[in-house]
C-alpha positions in Angstrom: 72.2 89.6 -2.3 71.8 86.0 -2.1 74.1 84.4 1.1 74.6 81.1 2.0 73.8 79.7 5.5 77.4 80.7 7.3 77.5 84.0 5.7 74.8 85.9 6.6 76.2 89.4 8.6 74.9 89.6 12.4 71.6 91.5 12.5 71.0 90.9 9.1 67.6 90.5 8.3 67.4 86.9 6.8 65.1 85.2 5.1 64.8 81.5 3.9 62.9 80.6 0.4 62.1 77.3 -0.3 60.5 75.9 -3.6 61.6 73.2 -5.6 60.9 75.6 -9.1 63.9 78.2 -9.8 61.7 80.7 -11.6 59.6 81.2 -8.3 62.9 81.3 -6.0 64.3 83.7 -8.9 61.4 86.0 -8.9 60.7 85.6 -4.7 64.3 86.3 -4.2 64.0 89.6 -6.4 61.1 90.8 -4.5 62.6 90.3 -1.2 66.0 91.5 -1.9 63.7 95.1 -2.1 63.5 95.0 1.1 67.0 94.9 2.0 66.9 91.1 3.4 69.5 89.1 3.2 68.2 85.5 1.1 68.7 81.9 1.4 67.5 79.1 -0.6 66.5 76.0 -0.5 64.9 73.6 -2.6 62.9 70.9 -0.3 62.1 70.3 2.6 64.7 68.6 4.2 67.6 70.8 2.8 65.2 73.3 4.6 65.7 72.0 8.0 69.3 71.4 7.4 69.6 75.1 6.2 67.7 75.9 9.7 69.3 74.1 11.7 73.1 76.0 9.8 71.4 79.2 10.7 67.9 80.1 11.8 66.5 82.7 9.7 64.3 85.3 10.6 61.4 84.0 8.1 61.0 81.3 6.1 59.1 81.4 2.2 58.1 78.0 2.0 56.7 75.8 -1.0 53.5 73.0 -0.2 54.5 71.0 -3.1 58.1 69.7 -2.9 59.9 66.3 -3.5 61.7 64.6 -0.3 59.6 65.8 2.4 56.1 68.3 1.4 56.0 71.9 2.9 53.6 71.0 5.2 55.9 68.0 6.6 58.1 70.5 6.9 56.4 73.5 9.0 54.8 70.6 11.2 58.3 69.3 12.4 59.7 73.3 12.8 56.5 74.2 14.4 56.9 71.3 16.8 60.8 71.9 17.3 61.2 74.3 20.7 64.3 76.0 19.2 62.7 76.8 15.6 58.9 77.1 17.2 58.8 81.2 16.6 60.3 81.5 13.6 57.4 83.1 11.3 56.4 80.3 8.4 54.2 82.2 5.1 53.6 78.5 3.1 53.4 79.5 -0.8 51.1 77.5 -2.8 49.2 76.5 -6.0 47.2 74.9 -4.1 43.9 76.7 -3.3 40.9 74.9 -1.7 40.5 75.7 1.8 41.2 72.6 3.1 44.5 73.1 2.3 44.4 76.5 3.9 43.1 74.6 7.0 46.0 72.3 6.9 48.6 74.9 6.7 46.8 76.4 10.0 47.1 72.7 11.0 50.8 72.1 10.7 51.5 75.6 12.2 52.0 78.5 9.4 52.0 81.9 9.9 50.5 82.8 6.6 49.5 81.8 3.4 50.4 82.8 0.0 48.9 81.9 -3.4 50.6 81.5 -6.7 51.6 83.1 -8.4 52.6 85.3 -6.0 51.3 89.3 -6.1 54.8 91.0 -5.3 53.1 93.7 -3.2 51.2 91.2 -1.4 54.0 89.1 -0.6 55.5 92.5 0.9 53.3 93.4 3.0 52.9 89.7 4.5 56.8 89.7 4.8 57.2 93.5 6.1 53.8 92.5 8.9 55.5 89.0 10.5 59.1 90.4 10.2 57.7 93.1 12.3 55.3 90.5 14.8 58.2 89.0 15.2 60.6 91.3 16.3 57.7 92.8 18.6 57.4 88.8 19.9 61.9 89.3 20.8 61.2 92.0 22.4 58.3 91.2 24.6 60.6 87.8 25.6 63.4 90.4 26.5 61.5 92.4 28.6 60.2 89.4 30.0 63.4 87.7 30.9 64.6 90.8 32.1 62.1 91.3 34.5 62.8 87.7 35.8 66.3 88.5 35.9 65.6 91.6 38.3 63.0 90.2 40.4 65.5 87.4 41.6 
């Protein structure tokens, strides 16, 4: 079920694909939706950031190659944003030297998915950070609670 930014149900599992081509958000969204995530999509990267900043999703899908502002320009300025820092970033790609590997590592991504995309590898990847992720809310919980306590 695809949602738009406002709409997504508290403790919804939500997930933002991004890709300028509407066969690969077609076919990502299909896979995901398996999972039982909720999905958003954009189609650069600046109505990335703008769907972001609407509503911060729990993982973002997110095209290398895009018109208005490139994947990577993308990551880089959520990677460097305090408030968007932790949200886990899988860049998707045609692109497959490793210096472009490198540079996603560069700019901050999580992960790194060629295309076309393998539908059970792009599970797994998705199921793994979802679940780093939550593991990293709850650590920071613990954490603040600890603080909160030892006051």
């Amino acid at each position: 079920m695809t949602q738009g930014a406002t709409s997504v149900s508290e403790g919804a599992i939500s997930i933002l694909l991004v890709d300028d081509n509407e066969q690969n958000l077609e076919l990502m969204t299909a896979y995901i939706e398996e999972l039982g995530c909720s999905v958003r999509l954009a189609r650069d990267g600046i109505e990335a950031l703008e769907q972001v900043a609407a509503q911060k999703p729990d993982l973002i899908l997110l095209d290398v190659m895009m018109p208005r502002m490139s994947g990577f320009q993308a990551c880089k300025k959520l990677k460097s944003d305090e408030g968007t820092k932790d949200i886990p970033i899988v860049m998707v790609t045609a692109l497959s030297e490793v210096s472009d590997v490198e540079h996603a590592v560069d700019v901050g991504a999580d992960d790194f998915l060629s295309k076309p995309v393998n539908r059970l590898e792009l599970l797994t990847r998705v199921r793994s950070l979802l679940k780093l992720a939550s593991a990293r809310r709850e650590l920071k919980r613990a954490m603040d609670e600890i603080k909160r306590l030892s006051k």
